[in-house]
C-alpha positions as CSV (number, residue, x, y, z in Angstrom):
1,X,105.0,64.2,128.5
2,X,105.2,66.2,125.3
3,X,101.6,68.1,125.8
4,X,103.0,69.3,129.4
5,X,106.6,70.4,127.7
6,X,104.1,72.1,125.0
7,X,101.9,73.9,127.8
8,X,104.9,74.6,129.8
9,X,106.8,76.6,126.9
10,X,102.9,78.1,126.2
11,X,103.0,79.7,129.8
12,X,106.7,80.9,129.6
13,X,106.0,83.0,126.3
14,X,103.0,83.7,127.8
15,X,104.7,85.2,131.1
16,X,107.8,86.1,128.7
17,X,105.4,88.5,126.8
18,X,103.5,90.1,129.5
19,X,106.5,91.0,131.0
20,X,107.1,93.7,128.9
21,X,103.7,95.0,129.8
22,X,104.2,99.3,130.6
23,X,102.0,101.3,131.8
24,X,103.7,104.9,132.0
25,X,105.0,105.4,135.0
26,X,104.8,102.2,136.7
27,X,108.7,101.1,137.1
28,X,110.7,103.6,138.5
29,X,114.9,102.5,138.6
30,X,116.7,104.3,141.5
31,X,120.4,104.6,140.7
32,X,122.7,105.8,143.6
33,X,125.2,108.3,142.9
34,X,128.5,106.1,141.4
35,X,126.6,103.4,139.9
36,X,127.2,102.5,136.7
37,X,124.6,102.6,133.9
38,X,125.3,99.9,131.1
39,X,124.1,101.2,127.4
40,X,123.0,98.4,125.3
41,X,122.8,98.1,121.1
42,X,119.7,97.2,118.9
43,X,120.2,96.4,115.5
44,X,121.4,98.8,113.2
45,X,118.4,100.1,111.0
46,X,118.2,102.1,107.7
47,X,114.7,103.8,105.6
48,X,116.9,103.1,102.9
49,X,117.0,99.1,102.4
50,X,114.4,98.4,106.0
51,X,116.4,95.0,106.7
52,X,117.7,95.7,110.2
53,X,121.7,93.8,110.8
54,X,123.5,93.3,114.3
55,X,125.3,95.9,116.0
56,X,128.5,93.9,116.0
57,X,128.2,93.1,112.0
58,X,130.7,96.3,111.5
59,X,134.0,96.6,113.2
60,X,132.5,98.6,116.2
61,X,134.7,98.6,119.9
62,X,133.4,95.2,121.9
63,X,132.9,94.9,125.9
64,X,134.9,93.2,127.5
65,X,133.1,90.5,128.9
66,X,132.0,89.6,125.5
67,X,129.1,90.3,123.6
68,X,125.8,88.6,125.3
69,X,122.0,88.7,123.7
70,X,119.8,90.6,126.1
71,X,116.2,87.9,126.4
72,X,113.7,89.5,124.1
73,X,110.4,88.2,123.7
74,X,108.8,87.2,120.9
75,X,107.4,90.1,119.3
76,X,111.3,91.5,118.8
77,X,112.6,88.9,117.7
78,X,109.8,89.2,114.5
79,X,110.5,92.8,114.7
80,X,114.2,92.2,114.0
81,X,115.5,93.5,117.4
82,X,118.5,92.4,118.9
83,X,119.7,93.7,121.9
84,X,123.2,92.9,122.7
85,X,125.6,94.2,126.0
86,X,128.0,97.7,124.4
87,X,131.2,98.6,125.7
88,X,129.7,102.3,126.6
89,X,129.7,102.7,130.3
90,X,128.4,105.2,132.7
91,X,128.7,106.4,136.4
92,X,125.3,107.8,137.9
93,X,125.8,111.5,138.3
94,X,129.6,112.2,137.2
95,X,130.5,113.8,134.3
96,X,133.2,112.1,132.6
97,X,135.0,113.8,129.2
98,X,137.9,111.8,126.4
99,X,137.1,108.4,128.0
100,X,138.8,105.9,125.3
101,X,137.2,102.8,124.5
102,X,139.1,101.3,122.2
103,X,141.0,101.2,119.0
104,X,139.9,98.6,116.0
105,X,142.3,96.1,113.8
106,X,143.2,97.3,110.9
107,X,140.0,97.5,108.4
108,X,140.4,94.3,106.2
109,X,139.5,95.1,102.7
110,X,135.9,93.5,103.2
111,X,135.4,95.6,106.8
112,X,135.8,98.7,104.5
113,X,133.6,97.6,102.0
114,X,131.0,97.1,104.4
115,X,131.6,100.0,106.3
116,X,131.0,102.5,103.5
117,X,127.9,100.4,102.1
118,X,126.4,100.9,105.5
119,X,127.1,104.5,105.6
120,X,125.7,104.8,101.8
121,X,122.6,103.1,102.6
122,X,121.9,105.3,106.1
123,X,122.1,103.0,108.4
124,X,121.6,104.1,112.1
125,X,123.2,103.0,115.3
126,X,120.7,102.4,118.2
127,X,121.5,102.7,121.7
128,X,119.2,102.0,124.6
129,X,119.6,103.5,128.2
130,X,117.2,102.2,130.8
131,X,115.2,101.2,128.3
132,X,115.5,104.5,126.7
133,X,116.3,105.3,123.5
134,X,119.2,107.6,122.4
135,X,117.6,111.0,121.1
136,X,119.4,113.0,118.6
137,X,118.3,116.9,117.8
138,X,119.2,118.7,114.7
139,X,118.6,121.4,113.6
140,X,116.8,122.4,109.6
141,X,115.3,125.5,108.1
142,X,114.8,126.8,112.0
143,X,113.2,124.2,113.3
144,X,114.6,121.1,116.1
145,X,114.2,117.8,114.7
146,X,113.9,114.7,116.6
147,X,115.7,111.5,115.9
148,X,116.3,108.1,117.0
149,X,119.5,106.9,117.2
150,X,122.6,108.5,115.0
151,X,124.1,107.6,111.7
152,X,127.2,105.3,111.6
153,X,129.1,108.2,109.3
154,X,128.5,110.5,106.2
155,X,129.9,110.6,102.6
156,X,131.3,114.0,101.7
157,X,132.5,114.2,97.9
158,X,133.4,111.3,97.8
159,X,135.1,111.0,101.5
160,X,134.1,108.7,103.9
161,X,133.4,109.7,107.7
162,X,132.8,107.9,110.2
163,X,131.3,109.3,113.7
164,X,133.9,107.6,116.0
165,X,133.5,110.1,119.2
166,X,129.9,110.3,120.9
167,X,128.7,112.7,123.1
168,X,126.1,111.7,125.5
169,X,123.9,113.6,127.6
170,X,121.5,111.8,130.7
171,X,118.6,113.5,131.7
172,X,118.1,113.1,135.7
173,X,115.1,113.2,137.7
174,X,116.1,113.0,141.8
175,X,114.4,109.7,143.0
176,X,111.5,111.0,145.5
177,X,109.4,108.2,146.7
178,X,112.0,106.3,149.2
179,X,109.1,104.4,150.6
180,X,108.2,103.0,147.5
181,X,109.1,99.4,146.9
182,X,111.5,98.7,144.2
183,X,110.0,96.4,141.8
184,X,110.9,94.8,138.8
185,X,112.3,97.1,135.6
186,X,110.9,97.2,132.0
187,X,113.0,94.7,129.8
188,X,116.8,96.2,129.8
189,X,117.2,98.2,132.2
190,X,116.6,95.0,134.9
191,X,120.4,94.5,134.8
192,X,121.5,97.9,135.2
193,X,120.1,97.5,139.0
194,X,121.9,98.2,141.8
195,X,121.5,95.7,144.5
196,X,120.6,98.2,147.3
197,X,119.3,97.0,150.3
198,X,116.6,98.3,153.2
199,X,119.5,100.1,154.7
200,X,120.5,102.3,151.5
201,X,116.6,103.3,150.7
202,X,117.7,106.8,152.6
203,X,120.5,107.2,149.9
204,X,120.0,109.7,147.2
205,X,119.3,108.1,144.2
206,X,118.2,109.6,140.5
207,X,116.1,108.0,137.9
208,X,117.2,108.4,134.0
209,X,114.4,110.1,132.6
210,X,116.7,111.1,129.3
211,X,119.2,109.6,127.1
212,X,120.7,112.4,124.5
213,X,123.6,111.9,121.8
214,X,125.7,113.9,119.4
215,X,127.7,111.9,117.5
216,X,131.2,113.3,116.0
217,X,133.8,112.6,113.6
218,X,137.1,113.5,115.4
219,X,140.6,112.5,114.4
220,X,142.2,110.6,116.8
221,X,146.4,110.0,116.8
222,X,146.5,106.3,117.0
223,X,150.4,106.1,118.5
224,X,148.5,108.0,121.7
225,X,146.4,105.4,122.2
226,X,148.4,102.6,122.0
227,X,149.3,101.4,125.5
228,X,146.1,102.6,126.7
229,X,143.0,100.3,128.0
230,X,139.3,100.8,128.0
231,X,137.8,103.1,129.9
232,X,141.3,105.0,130.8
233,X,141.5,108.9,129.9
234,X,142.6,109.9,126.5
235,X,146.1,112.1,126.5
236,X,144.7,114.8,124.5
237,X,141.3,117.7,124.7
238,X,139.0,116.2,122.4
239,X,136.5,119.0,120.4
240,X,133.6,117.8,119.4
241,X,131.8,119.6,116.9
242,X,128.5,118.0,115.1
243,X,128.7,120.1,112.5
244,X,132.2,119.0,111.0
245,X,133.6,115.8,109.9
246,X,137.6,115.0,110.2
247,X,138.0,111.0,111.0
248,X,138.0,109.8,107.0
249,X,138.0,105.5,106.6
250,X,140.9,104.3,104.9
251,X,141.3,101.0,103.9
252,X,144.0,98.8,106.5
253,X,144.3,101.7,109.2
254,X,142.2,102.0,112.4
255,X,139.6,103.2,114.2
256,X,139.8,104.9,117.5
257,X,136.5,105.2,119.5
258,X,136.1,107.5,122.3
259,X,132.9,109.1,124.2
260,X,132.1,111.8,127.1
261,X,129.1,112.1,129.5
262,X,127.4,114.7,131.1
263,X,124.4,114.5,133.6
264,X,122.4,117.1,134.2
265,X,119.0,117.2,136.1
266,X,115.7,118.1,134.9
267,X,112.5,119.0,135.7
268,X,110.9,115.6,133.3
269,X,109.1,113.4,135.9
270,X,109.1,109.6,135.7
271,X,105.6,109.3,134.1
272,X,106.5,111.7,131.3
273,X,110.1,110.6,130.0
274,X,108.7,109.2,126.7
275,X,107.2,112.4,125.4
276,X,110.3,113.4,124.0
277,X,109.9,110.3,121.9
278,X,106.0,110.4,121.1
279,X,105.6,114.2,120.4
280,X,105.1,113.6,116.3
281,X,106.2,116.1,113.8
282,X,103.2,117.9,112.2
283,X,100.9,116.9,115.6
284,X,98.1,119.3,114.5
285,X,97.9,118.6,111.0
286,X,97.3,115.1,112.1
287,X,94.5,115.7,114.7
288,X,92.6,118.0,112.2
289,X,92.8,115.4,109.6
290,X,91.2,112.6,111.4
291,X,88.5,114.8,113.1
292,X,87.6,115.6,109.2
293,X,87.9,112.2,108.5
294,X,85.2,111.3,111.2
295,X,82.7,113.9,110.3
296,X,82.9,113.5,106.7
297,X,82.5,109.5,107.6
298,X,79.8,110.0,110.0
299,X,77.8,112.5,108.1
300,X,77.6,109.9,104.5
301,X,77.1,106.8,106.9
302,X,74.0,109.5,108.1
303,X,72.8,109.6,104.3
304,X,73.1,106.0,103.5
305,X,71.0,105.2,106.5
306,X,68.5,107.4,105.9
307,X,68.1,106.6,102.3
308,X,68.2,102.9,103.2
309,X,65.4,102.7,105.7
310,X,63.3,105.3,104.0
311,X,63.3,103.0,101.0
312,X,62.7,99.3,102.5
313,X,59.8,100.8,105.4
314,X,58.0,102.3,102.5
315,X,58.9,99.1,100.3
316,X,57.8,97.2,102.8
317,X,54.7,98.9,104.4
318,X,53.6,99.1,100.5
319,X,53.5,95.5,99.9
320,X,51.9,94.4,102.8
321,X,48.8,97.1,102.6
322,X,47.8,95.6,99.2
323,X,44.9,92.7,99.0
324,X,46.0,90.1,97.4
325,X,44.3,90.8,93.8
326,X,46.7,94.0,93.4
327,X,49.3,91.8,95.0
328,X,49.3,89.8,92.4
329,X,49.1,92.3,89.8
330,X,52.1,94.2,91.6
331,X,54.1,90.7,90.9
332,X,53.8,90.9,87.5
333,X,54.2,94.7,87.1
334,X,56.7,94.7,89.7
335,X,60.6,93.8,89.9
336,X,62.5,93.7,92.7
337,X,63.6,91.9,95.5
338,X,60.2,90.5,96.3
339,X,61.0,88.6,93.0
340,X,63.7,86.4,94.0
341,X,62.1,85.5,97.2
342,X,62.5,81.6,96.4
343,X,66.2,82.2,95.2
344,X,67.7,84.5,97.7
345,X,68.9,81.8,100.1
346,X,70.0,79.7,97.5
347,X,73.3,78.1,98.8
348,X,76.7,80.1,97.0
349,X,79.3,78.6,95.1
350,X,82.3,77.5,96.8
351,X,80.2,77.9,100.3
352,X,83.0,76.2,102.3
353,X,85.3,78.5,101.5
354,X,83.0,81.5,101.9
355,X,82.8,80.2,105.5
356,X,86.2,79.6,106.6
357,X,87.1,83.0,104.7
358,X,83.9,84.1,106.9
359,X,85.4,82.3,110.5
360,X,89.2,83.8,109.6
361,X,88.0,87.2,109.1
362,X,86.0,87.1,112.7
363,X,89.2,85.8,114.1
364,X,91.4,88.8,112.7
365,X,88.7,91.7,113.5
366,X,88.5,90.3,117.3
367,X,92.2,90.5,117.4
368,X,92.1,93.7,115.9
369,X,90.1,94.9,118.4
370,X,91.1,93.5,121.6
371,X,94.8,94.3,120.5
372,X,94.0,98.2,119.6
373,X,91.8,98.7,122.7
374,X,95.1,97.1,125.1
375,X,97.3,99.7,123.2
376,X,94.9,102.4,124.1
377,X,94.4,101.8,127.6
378,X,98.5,101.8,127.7
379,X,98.9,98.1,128.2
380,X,101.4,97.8,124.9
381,X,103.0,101.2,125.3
382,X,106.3,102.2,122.6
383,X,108.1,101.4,126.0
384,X,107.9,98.4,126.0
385,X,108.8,97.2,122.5
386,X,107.6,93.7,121.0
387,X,104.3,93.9,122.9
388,X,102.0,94.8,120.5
389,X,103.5,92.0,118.2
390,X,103.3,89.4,121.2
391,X,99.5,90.6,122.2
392,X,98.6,90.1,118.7
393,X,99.9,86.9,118.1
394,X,97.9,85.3,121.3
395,X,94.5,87.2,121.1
396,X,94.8,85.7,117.5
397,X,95.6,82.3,118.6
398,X,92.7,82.2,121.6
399,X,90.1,83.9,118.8
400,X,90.3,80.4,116.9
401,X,87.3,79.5,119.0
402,X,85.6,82.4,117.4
403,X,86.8,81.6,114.0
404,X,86.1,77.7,114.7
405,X,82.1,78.3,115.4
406,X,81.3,80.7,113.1
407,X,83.0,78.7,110.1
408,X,80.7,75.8,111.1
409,X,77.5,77.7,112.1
410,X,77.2,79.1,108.9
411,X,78.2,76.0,106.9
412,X,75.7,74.1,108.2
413,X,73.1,77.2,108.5
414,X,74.0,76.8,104.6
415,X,73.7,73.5,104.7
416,X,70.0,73.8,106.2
417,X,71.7,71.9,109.3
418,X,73.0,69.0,107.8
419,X,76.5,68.0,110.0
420,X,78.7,66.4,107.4
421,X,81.9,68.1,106.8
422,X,81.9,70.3,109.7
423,X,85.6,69.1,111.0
424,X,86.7,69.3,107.7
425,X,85.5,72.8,107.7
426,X,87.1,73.5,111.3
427,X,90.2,72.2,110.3
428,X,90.6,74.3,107.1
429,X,89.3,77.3,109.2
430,X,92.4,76.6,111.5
431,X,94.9,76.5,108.5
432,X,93.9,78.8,105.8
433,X,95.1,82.0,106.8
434,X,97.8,81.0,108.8
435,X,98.4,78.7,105.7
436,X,98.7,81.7,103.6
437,X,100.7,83.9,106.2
438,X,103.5,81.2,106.8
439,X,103.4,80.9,103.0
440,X,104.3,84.7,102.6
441,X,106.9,85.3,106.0
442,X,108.7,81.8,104.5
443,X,109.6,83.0,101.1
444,X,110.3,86.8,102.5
445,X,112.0,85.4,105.4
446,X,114.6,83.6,102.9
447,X,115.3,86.9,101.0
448,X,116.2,87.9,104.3
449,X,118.4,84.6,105.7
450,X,120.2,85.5,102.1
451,X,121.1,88.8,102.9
452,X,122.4,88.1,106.6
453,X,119.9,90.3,108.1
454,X,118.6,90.2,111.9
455,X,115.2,91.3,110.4
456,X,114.9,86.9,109.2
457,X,113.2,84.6,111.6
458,X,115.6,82.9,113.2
459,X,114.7,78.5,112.7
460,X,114.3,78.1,116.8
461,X,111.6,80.3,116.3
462,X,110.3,79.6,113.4
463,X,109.6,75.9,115.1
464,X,107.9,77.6,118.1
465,X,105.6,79.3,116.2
466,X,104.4,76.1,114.1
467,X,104.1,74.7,117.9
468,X,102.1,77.6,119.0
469,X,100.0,77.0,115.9
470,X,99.6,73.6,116.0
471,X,99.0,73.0,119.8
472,X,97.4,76.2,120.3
473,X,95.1,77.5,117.9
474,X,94.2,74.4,115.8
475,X,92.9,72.6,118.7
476,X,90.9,75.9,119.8
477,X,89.3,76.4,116.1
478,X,88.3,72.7,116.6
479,X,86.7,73.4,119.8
480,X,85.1,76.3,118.5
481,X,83.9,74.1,115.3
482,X,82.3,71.3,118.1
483,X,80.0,73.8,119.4
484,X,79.7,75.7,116.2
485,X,78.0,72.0,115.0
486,X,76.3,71.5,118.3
487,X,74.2,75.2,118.1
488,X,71.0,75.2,116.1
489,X,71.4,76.2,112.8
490,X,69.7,79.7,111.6
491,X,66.8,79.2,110.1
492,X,65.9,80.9,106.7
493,X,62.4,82.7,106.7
494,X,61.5,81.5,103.2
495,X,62.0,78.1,101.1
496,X,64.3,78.0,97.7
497,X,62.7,77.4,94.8
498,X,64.2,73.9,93.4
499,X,64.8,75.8,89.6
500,X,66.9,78.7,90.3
501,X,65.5,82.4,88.7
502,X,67.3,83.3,85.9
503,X,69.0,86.6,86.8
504,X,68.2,89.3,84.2
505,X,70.8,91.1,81.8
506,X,71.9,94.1,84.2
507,X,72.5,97.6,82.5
508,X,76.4,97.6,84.4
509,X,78.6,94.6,85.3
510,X,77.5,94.2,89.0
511,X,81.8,94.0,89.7
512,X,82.1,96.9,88.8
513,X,79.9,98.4,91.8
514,X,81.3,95.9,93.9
515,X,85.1,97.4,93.0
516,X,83.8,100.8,93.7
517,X,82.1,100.1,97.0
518,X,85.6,99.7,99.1
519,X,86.2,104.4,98.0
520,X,84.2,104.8,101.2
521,X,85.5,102.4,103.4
522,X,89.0,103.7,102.1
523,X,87.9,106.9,102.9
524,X,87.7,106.2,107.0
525,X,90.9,104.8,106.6
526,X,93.8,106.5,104.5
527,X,94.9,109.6,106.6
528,X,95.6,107.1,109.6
529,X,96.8,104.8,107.0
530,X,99.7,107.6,106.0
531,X,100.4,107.7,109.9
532,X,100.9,103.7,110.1
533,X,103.1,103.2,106.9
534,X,105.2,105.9,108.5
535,X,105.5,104.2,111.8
536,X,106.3,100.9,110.0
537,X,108.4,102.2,107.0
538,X,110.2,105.0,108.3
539,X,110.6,104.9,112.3
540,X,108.7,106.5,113.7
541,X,107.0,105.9,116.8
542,X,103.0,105.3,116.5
543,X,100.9,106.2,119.7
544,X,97.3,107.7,118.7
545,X,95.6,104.2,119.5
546,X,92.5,106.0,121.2
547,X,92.1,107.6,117.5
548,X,93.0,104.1,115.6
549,X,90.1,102.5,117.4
550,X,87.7,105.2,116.8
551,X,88.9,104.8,113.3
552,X,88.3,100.8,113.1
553,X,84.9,101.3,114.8
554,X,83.9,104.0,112.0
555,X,85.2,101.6,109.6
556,X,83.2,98.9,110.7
557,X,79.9,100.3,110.7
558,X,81.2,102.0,107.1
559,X,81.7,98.6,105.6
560,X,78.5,97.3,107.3
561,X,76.4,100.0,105.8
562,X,78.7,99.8,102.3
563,X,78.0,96.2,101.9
564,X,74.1,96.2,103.3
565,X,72.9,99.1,100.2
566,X,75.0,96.9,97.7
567,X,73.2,93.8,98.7
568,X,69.5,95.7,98.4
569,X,70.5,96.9,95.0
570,X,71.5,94.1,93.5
571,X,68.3,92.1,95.2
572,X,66.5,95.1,93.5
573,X,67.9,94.1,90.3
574,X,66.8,90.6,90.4
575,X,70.2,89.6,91.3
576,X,70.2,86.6,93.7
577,X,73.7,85.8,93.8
578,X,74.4,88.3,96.6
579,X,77.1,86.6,99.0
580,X,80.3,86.5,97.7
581,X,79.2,90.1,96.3
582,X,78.5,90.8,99.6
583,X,82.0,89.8,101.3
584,X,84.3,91.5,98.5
585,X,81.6,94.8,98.6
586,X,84.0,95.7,101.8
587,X,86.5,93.8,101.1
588,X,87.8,95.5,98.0
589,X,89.2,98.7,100.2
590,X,92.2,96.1,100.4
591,X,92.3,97.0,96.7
592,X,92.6,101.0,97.4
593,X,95.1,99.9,100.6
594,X,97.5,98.3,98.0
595,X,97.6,101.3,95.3
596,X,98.3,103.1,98.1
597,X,101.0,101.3,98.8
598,X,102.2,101.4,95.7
599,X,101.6,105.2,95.9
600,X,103.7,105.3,99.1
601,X,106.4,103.2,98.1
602,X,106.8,105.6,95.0
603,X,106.4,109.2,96.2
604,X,107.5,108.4,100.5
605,X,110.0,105.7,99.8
606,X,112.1,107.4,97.3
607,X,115.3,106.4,98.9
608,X,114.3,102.7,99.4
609,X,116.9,100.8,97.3
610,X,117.6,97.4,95.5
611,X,115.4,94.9,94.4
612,X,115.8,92.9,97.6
613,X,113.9,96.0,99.8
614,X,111.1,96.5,97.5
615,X,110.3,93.1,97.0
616,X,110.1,92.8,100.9
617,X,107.9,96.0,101.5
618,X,105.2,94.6,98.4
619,X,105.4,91.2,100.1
620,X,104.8,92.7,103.8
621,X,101.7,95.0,102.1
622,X,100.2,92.4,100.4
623,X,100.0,90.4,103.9
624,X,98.7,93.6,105.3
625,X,95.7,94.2,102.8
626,X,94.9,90.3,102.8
627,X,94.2,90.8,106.1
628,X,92.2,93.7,106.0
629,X,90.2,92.4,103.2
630,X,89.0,89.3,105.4
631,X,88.3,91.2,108.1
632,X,86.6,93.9,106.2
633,X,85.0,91.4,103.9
634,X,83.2,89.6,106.9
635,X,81.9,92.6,108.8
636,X,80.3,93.6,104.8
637,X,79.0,89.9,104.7
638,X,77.6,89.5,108.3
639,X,75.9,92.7,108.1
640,X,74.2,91.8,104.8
641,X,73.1,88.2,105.8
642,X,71.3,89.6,109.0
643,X,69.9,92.4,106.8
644,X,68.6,89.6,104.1
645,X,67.3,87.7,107.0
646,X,65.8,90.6,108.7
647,X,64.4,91.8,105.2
648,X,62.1,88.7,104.2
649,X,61.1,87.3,107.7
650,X,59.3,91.0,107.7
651,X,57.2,90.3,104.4
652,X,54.6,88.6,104.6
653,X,54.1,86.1,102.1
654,X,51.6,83.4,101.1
């Protein structure tokens, strides 16, 4: 009974997350003329602290059915979204001007206080129309700028504001395809449906295509107001003017909220209502930049290869032309990797870790992949938001199989076949990572519980991720680990000497190459790297995942060819011990990630304040380049363990 309550909560994630599945253009909403239109609130979010708080936190107008949580699947809820029902109202296709919404209790001394921290640390309010975001355009130095969501008020010497009127623009498109059958919406906008039958299809009907806002700060006369209810016309004109502020926050007085709407239709088709959002500042700056990356990248991968095989065909063809007097007399003349021939696939130290390290990083590159390659094709658009966390979580959970039989092939390939301790290598393969990520989300997850954020895991979910952990991907790494233990072994070309080769004094600590190694990996990635901190970090929406996946495809074979020259000069050397070397080779561009970091959190995140915010971006960073340095680190190790293999089953020796 409890496996079929697990499987059955399995499937409804499963089905919860793939319903927020987009493909621009797929879910057209016909409203008819005199429907209304329900805005909903996300958390409010700030640059300044990045811990996200509910809407209804601050003394903000309520509905008046009461607040209700829209269902969000399981990628918002890590992101920290939470979608809640707003009092703002609309009616398809009528202007409407000084609608009153509602006037607050008197600010309490601790309302106030929180009122004007929020305005001192930025925080934005973020509305959401048909699934569309509110817009906001201002203008600097000549140029429009685009913005998501509006501030909750500004501090002018020493004044408070707050932006209590907002005025809202909809962007109509006329609903063309009658015939067209009207299927199920993306995420929010499901409950702004009108329940029009086969009868109304011949109505005219619009579809939102988008959702403007200029917020104001207008001084209302509370005694006006005060036999009014929602929705009813305020007595006086309203003027709303962005560009000055009159509606100051004073401690035990109230807040009167109004808003107007105007519709007005444009020539933005369905398919195309999100460019307004995804059109990024700076657009060709950032297209020049990565084609540079890739030709740089691509023409020093180009060297390295040449170099590489130039050296080991005539290595190679050399050795095998001599007879076998000069042969000999090449030994003793000669150093090099022929030299550590019995030594080279002398088993590492600490080789179950190695492995599982090994199995995890196969695990996070496949769900890397399969993740970035969905988000191209338009499977996890920005539309539909929590999707890319949701598809991450379960291509990571279904690649334990991966993880599972790579772990165990290669610790009994290490092993020279032996099976004992291959389920105690599958098991470890199934917890390390995960081990090590819980460990990090728990303790920044309780800086968050402490400061009363809706960024912090809430505990229900917290529980269904341990389930998902521990019914799902444990049991599939333990799967993958049986038939990791039941595939033959790979066989080495050449026994190991029983008295290891003592590894001669090297001229430069071989660490110190290995540290240096991850500048060209780092050199694929940074420019795209500045684009992803900013989507994280600052807002911004992040799109180019056609270019990202070029990117991780460059990176891949960078780190492969990285790790594969490192190996052959250090065999060159005399130095055996090539397979941790190997793994951190590629693996230390996490290194370089983290100083950037640091770099970015310093010169980008100026603003970011209290100890609380920076402590949560190192702790999310250092998560971030953990990963990359196992995934990184296997691709350098995998490559160099086929090339060792390839290298001495082509030598012939006696």
């Amino acid at each position: 009974m409890g496996n079929f309550g697990i499987w059955v909560l399995t499937i409804c994630l499963i089905f919860q997350s793939g319903y927020g599945f987009y493909l621009p253009g797929s879910y057209p909403l016909k409203h008819v003329v005199g429907n209304y239109l329900s805005v909903k609130v996300n958390s409010l979010t700030s640059i300044d602290t990045e811990m996200p708080f509910g809407y209804y936190s601050l003394p903000f107008c309520k509905p008046v059915e009461g607040v209700k949580d829209s269902a969000e699947n399981l990628g918002e809820l890590l992101m920290g979204d939470r979608i809640e029902n707003s009092p703002y109202r609309f009616k398809m296709h009528t202007n409407e001007t000084e609608i009153f919404l509602c006037q607050t209790n008197k600010l309490s001394s601790d309302d106030f206080k929180l009122l004007t921290k929020r305005i001192d640390e930025m925080y934005q309010v973020n509305l959401i129309l048909d699934n569309l975001p509110a817009i906001r355009y201002t203008r600097k130095e000549g140029f429009m700028l685009r913005w998501t969501g509006y501030p909750i008020g500004v501090k002018i010497k020493d004044v408070y504001y707050v932006f209590n009127h907002l005025k809202f623009k909809v962007l109509v498109h006329k609903y063309e395809e009658t015939n067209v059958a009207r299927v199920m919406g993306t995420g929010d906008a499901v409950e702004g449906l009108p329940s029009v039958g086969n009868k109304g299809s011949d109505v005219p009907g619009y579809m939102v295509v988008g959702f403007e806002v200029v917020p104001c700060s207008v001084m209302h006369n509370g005694d006006l107001v005060k036999n009014l209810k929602m929705y009813e016309k305020y007595p006086s004109p309203i003027k709303c003017e962005p560009t000055t502020v009159s509606m100051p926050i004073k401690e035990g007085e109230p807040i009167v909220f109004t808003y107007e709407v105007t519709f007005e239709e444009s020539d933005i088709k369905w398919p195309s209502r999100w460019d307004a959002y995804l059109k990024m500042e700076g657009a060709k700056v950032h297209w020049f930049s990565i084609l540079n990356s890739l030709m740089v990248i691509t023409f020093l991968a180009g060297i390295v290869l040449v170099i590489f095989l130039r050296t080991v065909r005539r290595d190679l063809t050399r050795y095998e032309e001599l007879d076998k007097e000069a042969q000999a007399m090449v030994n003793e003349e000669l150093s090099g990797w022929k030299l550590v021939v019995g030594d080279v696939f002398r088993a590492p130290s600490n080789p179950a870790l190695l492995c599982i390290m090994v199995g995890n990083g196969v695990q996070i590159l496949g769900m890397a992949i399969v993740t970035i390659l969905f988000a191209a094709l338009g499977f996890m658009s920005p539309a539909s938001r929590g999707t890319l966390i949701t598809g991450m979580l379960f291509s990571y959970m279904i690649l334990g199989i991966a993880a599972g039989y790579v772990a165990v092939r290669l610790w009994r390939t290490i092993g020279f076949g032996d099976h004992k301790g291959w389920v105690s290598v599958a098991w470890k393969a199934a917890c390390f990572f995960p081990g090590i990520a819980f460990f990090i989300l728990t303790i920044l997850n309780f800086l968050l519980w402490g400061s009363h954020s809706t960024g912090a895991i809430p505990f229900s979910l917290f529980v269904i991720l341990l389930l998902l952990w521990f019914c799902i991907s444990v049991p599939l790494t333990l799967v993958g680990g049986y038939f990791g233990a039941k595939a033959p072994h790979i066989e080495y070309p050449v026994r190991t000497n029983q008295i290891p080769r003592e590894i001669p004094a090297q001229k430069y600590p071989s660490w110190l190459l290995v540290l240096g190694a991850g500048t060209l990996p780092f050199g694929t990635l940074f420019i795209e790297l500045f684009f992803i901190m900013s989507s994280i970090w600052m807002g911004r929406v992040y799109y180019v995942f056609g270019f990202l996946f070029i990117v991780l495809v460059l990176l891949v074979v960078v780190c492969a060819e990285v790790s594969l020259v490192l190996t052959y000069m250090h065999l060159c050397v005399e130095d055996w011990k090539w397979w941790w070397k190997s793994f951190f080779a590629s693996g230390s561009v996490a290194i370089y990630i983290f100083l950037y970091s640091i770099n970015y959190l310093i010169f980008d995140l100026k603003s970011l304040s209290g100890p609380v915010s920076a402590t949560l971006y190192l702790g999310y960073s250092l998560f971030m380049v953990l990963t990359i340095m196992f995934a990184t680190g296997t691709v350098g190790f995998l490559s160099s363990f086929w090339f060792v293999h390839y290298l001495f089953s082509s030598v012939k020796l006696d």
